[in-house]
MIDOSE-1310 file (N, C-alpha, C; in nm, 2 decimals, decimal comma, always signed):
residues 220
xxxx	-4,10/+5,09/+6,12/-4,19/+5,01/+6,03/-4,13/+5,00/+5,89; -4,10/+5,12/+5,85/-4,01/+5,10/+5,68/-3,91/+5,05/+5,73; -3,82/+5,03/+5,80/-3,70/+4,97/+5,80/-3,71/+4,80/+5,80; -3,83/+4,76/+5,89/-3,87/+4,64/+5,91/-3,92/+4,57/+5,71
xxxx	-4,03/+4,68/+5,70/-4,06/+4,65/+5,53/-3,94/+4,59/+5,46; -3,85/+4,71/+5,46/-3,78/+4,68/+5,35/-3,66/+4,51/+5,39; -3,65/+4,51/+5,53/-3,58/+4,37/+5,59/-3,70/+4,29/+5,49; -3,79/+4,33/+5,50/-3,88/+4,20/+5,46/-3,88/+4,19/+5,28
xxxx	-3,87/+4,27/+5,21/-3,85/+4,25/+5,13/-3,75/+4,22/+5,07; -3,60/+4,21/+5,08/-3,53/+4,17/+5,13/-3,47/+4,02/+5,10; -3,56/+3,99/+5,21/-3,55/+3,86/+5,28/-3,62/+3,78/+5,16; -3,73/+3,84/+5,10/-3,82/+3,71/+5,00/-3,72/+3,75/+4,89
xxxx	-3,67/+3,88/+4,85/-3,60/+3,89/+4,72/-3,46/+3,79/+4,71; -3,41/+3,74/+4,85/-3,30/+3,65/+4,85/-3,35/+3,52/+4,84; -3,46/+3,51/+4,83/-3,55/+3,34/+4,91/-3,61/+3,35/+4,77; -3,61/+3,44/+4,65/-3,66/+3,38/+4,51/-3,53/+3,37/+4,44
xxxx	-3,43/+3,42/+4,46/-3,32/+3,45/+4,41/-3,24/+3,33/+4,42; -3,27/+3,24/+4,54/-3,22/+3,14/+4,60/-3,29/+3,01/+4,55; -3,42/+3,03/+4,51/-3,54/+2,94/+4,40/-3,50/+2,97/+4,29; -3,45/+3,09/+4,23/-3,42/+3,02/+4,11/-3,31/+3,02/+4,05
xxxx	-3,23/+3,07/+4,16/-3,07/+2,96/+4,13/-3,08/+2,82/+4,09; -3,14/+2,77/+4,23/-3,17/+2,61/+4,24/-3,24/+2,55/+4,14; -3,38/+2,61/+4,11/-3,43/+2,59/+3,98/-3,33/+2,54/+3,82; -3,21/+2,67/+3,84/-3,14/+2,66/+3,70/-3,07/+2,56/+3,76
xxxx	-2,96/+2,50/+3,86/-2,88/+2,40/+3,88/-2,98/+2,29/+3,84; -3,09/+2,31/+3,95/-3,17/+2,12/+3,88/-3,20/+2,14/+3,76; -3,23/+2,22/+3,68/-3,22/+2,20/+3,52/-3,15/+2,18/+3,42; -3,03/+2,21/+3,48/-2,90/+2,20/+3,44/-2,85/+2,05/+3,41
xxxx	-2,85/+2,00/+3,59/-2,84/+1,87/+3,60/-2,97/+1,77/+3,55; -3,07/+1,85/+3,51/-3,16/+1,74/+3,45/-3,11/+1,75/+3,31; -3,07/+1,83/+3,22/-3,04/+1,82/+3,08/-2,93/+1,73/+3,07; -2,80/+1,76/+3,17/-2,71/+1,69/+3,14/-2,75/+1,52/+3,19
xxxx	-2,84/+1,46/+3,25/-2,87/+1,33/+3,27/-2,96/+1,32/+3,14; -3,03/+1,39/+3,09/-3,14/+1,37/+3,00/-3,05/+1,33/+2,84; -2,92/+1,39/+2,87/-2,83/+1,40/+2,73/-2,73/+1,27/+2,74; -2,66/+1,20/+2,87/-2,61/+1,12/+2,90/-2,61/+1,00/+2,84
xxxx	-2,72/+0,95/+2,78/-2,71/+0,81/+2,73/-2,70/+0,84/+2,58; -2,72/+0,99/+2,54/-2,67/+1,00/+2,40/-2,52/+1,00/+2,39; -2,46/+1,07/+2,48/-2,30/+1,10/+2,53/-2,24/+0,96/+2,52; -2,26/+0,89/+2,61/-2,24/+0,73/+2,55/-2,19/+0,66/+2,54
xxxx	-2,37/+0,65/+2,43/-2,33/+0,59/+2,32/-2,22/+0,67/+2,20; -2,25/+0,75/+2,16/-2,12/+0,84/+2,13/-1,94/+0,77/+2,15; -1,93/+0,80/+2,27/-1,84/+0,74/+2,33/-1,81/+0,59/+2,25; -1,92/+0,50/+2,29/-1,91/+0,36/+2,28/-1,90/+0,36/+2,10
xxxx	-1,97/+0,45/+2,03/-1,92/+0,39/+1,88/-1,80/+0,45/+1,87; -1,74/+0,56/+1,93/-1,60/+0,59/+1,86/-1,53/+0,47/+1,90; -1,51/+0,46/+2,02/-1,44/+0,30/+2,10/-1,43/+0,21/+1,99; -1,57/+0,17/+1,94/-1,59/+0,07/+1,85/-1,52/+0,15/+1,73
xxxx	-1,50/+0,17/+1,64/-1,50/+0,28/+1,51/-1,32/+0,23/+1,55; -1,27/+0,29/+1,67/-1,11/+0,31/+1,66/-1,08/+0,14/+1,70; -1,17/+0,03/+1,71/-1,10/-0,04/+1,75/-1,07/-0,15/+1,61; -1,22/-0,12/+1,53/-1,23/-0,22/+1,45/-1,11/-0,10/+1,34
xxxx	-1,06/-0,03/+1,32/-1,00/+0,04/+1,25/-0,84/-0,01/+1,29; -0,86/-0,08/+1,43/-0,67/-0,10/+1,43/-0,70/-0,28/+1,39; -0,80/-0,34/+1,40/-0,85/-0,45/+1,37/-0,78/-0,48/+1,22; -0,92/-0,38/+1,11/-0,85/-0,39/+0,98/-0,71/-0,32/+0,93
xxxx	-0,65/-0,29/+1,02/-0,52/-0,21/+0,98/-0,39/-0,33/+0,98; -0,46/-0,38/+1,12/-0,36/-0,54/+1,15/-0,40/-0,65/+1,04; -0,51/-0,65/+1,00/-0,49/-0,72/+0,90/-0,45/-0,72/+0,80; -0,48/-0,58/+0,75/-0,42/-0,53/+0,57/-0,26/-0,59/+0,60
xxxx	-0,19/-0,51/+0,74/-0,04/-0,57/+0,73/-0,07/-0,71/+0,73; -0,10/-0,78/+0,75/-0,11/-0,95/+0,76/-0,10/-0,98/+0,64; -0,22/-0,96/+0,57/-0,26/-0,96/+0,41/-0,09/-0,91/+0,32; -0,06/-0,80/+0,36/+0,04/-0,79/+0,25/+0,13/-0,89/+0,28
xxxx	+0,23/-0,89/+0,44/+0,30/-0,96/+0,47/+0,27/-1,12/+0,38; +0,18/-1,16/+0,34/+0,15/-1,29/+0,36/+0,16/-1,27/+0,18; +0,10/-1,17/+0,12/+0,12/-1,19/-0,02/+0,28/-1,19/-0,06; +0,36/-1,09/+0,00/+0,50/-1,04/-0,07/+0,55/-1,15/-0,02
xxxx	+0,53/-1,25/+0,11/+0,61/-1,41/+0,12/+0,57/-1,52/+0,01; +0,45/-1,49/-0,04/+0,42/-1,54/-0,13/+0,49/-1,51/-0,29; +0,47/-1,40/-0,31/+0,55/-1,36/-0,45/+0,69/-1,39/-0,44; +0,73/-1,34/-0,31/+0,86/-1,37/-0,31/+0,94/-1,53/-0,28
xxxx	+0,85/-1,61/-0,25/+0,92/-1,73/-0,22/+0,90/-1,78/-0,39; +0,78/-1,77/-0,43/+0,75/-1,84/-0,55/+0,85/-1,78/-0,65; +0,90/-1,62/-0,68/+1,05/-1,64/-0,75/+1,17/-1,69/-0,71; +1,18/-1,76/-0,60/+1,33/-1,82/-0,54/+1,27/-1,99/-0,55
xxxx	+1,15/-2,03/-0,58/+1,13/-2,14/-0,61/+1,12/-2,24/-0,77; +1,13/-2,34/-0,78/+1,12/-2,39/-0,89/+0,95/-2,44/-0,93; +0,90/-2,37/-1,05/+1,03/-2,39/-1,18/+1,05/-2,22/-1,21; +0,97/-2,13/-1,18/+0,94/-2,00/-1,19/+1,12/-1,93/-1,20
xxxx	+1,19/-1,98/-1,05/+1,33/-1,92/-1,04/+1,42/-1,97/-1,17; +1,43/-2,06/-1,25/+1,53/-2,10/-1,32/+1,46/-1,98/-1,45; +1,29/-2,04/-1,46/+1,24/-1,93/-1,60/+1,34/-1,81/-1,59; +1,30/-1,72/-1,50/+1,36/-1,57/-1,47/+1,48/-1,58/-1,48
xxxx	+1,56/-1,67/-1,42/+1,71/-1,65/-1,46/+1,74/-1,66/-1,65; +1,65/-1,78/-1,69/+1,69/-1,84/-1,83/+1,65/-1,72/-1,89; +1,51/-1,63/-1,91/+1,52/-1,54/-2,04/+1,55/-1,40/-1,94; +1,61/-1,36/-1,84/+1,71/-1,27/-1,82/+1,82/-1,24/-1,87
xxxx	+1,90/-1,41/-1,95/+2,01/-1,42/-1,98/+1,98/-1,41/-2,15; +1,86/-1,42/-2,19/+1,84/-1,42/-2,31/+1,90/-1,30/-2,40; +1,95/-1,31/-2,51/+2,01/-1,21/-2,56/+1,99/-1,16/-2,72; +1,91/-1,07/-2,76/+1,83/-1,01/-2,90/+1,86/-0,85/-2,90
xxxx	+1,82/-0,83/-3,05/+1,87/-0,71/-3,07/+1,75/-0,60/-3,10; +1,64/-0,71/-3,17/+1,51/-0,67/-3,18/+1,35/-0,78/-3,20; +1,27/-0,71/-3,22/+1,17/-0,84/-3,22/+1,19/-0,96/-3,32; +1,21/-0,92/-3,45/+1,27/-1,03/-3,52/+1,36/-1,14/-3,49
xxxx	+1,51/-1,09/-3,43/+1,63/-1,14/-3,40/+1,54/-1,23/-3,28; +1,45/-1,21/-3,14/+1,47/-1,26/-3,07/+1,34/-1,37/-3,11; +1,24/-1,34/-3,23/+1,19/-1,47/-3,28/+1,27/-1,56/-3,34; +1,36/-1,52/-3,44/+1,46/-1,56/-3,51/+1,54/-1,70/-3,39
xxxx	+1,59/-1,62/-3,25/+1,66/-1,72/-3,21/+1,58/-1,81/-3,10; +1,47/-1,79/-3,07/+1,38/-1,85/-2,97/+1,25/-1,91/-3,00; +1,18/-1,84/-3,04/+1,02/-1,91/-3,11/+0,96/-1,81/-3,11; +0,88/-1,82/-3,21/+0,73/-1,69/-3,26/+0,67/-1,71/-3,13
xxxx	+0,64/-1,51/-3,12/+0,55/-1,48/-3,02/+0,37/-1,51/-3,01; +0,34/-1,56/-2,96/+0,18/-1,60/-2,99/+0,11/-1,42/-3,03; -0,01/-1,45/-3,12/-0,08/-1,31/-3,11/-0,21/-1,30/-3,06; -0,31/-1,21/-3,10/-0,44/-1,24/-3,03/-0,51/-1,32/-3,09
xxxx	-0,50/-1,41/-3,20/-0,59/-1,49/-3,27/-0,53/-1,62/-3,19; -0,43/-1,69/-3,19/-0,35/-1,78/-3,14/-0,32/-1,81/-2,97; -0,38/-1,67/-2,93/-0,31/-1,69/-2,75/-0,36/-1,81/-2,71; -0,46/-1,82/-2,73/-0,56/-1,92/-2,63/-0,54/-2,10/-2,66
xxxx	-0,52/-2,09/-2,79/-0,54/-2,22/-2,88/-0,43/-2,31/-2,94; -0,28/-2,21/-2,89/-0,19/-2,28/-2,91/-0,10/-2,36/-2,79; +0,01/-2,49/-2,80/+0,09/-2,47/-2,70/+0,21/-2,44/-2,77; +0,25/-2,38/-2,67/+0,33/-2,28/-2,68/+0,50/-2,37/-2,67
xxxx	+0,57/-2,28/-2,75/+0,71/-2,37/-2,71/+0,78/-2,33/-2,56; +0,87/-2,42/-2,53/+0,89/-2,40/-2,41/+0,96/-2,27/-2,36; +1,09/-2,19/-2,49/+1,09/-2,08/-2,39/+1,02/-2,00/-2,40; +0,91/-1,95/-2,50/+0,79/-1,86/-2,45/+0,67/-1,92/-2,35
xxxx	+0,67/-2,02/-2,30/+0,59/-2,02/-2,20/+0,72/-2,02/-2,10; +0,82/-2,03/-2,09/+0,85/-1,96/-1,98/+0,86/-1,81/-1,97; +0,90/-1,72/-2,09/+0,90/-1,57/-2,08/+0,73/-1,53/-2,04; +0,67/-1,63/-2,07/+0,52/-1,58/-2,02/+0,47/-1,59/-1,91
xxxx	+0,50/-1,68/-1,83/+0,52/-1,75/-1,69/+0,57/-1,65/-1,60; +0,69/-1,60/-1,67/+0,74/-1,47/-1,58/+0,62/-1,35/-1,58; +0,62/-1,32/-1,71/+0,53/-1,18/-1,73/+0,39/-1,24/-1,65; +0,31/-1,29/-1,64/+0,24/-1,34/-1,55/+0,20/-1,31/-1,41
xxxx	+0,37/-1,35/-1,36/+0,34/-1,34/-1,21/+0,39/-1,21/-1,18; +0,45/-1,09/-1,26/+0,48/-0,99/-1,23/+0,32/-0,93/-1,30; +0,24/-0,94/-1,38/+0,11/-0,89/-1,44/+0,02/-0,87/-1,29; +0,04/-1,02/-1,21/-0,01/-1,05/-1,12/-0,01/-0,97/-0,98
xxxx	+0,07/-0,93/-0,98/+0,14/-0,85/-0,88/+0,10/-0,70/-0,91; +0,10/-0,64/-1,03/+0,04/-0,55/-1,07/-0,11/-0,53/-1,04; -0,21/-0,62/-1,07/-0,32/-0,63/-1,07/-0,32/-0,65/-0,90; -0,26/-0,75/-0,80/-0,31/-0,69/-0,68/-0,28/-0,55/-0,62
xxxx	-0,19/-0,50/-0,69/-0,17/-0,31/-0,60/-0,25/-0,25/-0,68; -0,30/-0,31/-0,82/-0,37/-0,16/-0,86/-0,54/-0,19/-0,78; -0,57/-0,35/-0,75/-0,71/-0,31/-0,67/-0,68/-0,31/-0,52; -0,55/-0,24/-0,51/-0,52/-0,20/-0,30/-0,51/-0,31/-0,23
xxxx	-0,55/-0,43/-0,31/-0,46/-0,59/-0,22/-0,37/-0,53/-0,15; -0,25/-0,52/-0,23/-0,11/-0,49/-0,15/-0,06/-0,36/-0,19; +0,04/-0,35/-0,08/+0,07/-0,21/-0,12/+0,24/-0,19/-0,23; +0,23/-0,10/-0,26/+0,37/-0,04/-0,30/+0,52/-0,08/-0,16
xxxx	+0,49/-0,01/-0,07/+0,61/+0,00/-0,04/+0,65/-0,16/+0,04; +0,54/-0,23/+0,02/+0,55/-0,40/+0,03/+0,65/-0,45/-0,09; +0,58/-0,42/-0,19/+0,61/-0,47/-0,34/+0,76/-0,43/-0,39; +0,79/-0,31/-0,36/+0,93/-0,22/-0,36/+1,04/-0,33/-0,27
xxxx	+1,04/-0,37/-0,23/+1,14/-0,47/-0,17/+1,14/-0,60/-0,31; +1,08/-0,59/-0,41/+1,12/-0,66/-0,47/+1,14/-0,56/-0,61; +1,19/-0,48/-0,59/+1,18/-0,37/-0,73/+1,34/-0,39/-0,80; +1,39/-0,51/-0,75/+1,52/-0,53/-0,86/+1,50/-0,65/-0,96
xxxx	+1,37/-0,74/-0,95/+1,33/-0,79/-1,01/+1,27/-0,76/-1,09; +1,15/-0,65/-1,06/+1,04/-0,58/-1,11/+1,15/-0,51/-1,23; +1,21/-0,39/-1,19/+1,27/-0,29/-1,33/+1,35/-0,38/-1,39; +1,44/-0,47/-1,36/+1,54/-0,52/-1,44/+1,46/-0,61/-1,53
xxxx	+1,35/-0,68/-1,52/+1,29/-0,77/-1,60/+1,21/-0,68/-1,69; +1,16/-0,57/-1,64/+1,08/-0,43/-1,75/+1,17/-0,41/-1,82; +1,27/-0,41/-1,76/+1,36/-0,27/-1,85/+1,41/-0,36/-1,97; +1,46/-0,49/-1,97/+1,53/-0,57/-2,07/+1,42/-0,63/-2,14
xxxx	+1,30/-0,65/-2,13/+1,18/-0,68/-2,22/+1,09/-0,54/-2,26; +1,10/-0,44/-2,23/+1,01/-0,31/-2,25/+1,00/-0,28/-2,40; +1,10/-0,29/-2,49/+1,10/-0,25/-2,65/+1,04/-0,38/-2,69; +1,12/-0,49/-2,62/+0,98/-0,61/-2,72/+0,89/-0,61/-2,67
xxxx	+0,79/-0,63/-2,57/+0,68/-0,61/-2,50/+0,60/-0,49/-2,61; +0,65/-0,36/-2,66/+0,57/-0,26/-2,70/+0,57/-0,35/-2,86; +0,68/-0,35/-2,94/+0,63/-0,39/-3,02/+0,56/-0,59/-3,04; +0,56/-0,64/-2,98/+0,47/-0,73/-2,93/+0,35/-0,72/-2,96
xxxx	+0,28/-0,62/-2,86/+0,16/-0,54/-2,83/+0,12/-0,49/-2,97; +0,19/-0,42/-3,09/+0,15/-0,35/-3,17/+0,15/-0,48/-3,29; +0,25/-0,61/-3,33/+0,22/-0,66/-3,39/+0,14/-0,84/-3,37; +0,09/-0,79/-3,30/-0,03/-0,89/-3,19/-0,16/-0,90/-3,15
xxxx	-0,16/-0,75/-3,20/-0,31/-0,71/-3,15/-0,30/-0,71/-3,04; -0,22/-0,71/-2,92/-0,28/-0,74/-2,78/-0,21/-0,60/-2,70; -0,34/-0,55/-2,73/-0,29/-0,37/-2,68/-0,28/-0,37/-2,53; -0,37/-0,47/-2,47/-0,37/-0,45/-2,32/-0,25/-0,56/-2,24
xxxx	-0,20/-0,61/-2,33/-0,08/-0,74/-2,27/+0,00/-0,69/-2,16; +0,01/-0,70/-2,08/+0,10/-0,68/-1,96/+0,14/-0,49/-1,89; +0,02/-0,47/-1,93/-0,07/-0,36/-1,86/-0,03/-0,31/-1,74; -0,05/-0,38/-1,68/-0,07/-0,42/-1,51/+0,09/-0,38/-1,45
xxxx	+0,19/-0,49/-1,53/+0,25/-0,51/-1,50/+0,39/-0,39/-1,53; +0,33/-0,27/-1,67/+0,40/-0,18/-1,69/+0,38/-0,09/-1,58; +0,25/-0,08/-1,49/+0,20/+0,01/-1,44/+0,26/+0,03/-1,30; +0,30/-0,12/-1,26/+0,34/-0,13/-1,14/+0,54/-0,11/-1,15
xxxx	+0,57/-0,11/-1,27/+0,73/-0,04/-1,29/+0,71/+0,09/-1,28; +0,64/+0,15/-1,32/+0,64/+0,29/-1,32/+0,57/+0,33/-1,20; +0,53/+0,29/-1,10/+0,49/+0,30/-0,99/+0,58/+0,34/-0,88; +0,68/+0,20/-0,92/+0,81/+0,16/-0,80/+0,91/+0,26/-0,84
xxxx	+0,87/+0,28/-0,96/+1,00/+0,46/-1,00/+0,96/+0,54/-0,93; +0,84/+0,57/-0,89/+0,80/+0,69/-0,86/+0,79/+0,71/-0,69; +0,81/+0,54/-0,67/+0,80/+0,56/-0,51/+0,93/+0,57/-0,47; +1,01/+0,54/-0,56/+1,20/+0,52/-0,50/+1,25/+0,71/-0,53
xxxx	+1,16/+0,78/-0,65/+1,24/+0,91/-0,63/+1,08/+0,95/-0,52; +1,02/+0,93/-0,45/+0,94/+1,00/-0,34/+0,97/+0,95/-0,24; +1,09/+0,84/-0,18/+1,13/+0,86/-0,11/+1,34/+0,78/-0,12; +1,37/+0,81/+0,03/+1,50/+0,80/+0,04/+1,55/+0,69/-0,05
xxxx	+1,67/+0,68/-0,14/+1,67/+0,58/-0,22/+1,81/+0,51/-0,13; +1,88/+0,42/-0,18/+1,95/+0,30/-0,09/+2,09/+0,38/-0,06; +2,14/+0,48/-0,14/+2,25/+0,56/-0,14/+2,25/+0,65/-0,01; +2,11/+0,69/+0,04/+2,09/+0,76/+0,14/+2,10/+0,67/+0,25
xxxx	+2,02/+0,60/+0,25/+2,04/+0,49/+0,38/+2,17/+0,46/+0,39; +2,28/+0,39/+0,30/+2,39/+0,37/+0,33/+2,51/+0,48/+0,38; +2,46/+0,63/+0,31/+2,53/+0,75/+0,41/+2,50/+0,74/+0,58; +2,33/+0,72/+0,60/+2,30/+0,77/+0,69/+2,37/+0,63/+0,80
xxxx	+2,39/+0,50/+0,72/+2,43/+0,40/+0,83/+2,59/+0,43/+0,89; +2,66/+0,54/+0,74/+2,83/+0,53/+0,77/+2,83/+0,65/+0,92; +2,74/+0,72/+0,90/+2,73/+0,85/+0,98/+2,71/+0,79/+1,12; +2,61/+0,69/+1,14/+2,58/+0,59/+1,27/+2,70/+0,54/+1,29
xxxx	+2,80/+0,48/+1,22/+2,88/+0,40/+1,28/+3,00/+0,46/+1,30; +3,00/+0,55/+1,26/+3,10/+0,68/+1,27/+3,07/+0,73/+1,43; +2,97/+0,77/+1,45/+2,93/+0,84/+1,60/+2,96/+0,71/+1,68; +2,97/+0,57/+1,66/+2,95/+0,47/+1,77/+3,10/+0,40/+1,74
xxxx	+3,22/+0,50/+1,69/+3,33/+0,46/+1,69/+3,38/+0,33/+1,60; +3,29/+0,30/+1,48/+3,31/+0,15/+1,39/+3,35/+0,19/+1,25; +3,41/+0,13/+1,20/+3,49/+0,18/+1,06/+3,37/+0,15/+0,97; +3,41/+0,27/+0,93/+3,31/+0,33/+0,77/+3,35/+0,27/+0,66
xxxx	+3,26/+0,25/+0,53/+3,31/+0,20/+0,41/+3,38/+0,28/+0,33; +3,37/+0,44/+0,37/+3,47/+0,51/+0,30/+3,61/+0,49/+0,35; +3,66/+0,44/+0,48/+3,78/+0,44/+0,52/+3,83/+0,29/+0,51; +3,76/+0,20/+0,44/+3,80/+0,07/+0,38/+3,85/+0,05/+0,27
């Protein structure tokens, strides 16, 4: 009779043990269907989130691509290309000398209300579309390393106008004049020493054609 008892007890302690296994799986599986349509949607916004993120990423490149053809065609076009060549060639020693041989610089009383002689509206013409170009990278339009493919335009036209430009500014009143466009020279400096500058690329190309058997420019 005890031995029978304890078979019997036993038997129900495996037959609750066996209820509430089952119990925990179907609760298990009821939470995870209960949580499912939060899971997801989860899912479905990151999907969305990563897709519209490669969306605007293809565009920003579109956007620059389409600005820097723009900047860039408009200095190889007329009349802008001849301006840039004409007061690149221009030759002064200081602000005086280069009023002296070209025309008074307009000031802040005059900007608006004068016309201007022809070669300072063309030296203004230039500073302009380089101001312009500043002003789209400083509000994230375009980027630097877009604009950096035109950085021999950019420093050589800063660098040979930078001493009259400052005094300009100081006998003009026009403290904010071509702002933009100092900001964006000093920018393209800082991107050419933060990364590889053209001396490195041209090692790294002799090194390539060296390994693929093609005469190097040092052995020319």
């Amino acid at each position: 009779m005890i031995g029978l008892k304890c078979e019997v007890e036993c038997a129900r302690a495996k037959n609750e043990s066996i209820i509430l296994s089952t119990f925990h799986l179907n609760s298990i599986h009821m939470i995870q269907i209960e949580y499912l349509p939060i899971v997801l949607t989860g899912i479905g916004i990151m999907v969305s989130m990563l897709y519209y993120a490669g969306v605007l990423r293809n565009q920003n490149t579109q956007r620059n691509t389409s600005l820097y053809l723009d900047f860039f065609n408009k200095i190889y076009s007329e009349p802008l290309k001849s301006q840039f060549y004409e007061v690149m060639c221009w030759s002064f020693d200081s602000f005086d000398d280069f009023e002296s041989k070209y025309a008074k610089l307009p000031n802040r009383d005059n900007w608006y209300n004068q016309e201007r002689e022809e070669p300072i509206q063309a030296l203004v013409d230039v500073l302009f579309h380089f101001e312009m170009m500043g002003t789209l990278w400083s509000t994230n339009t375009i980027d630097i390393p877009m604009i950096s493919r035109m950085s021999d335009f950019i420093i050589s036209f800063w660098q040979k106008y930078e001493a009259l430009i400052y005094e300009w500014r100081r006998r003009g009143n026009l403290y904010y004049a071509w702002v933009e466009f100092e900001e964006l020279y000093l920018r393209i400096l800082e991107y050419q020493r933060e990364h590889s500058p053209v001396s490195d690329m041209i090692a790294t190309f002799e090194s390539r054609r060296k390994a693929l058997g093609l005469p190097t420019y040092s052995n020319r």
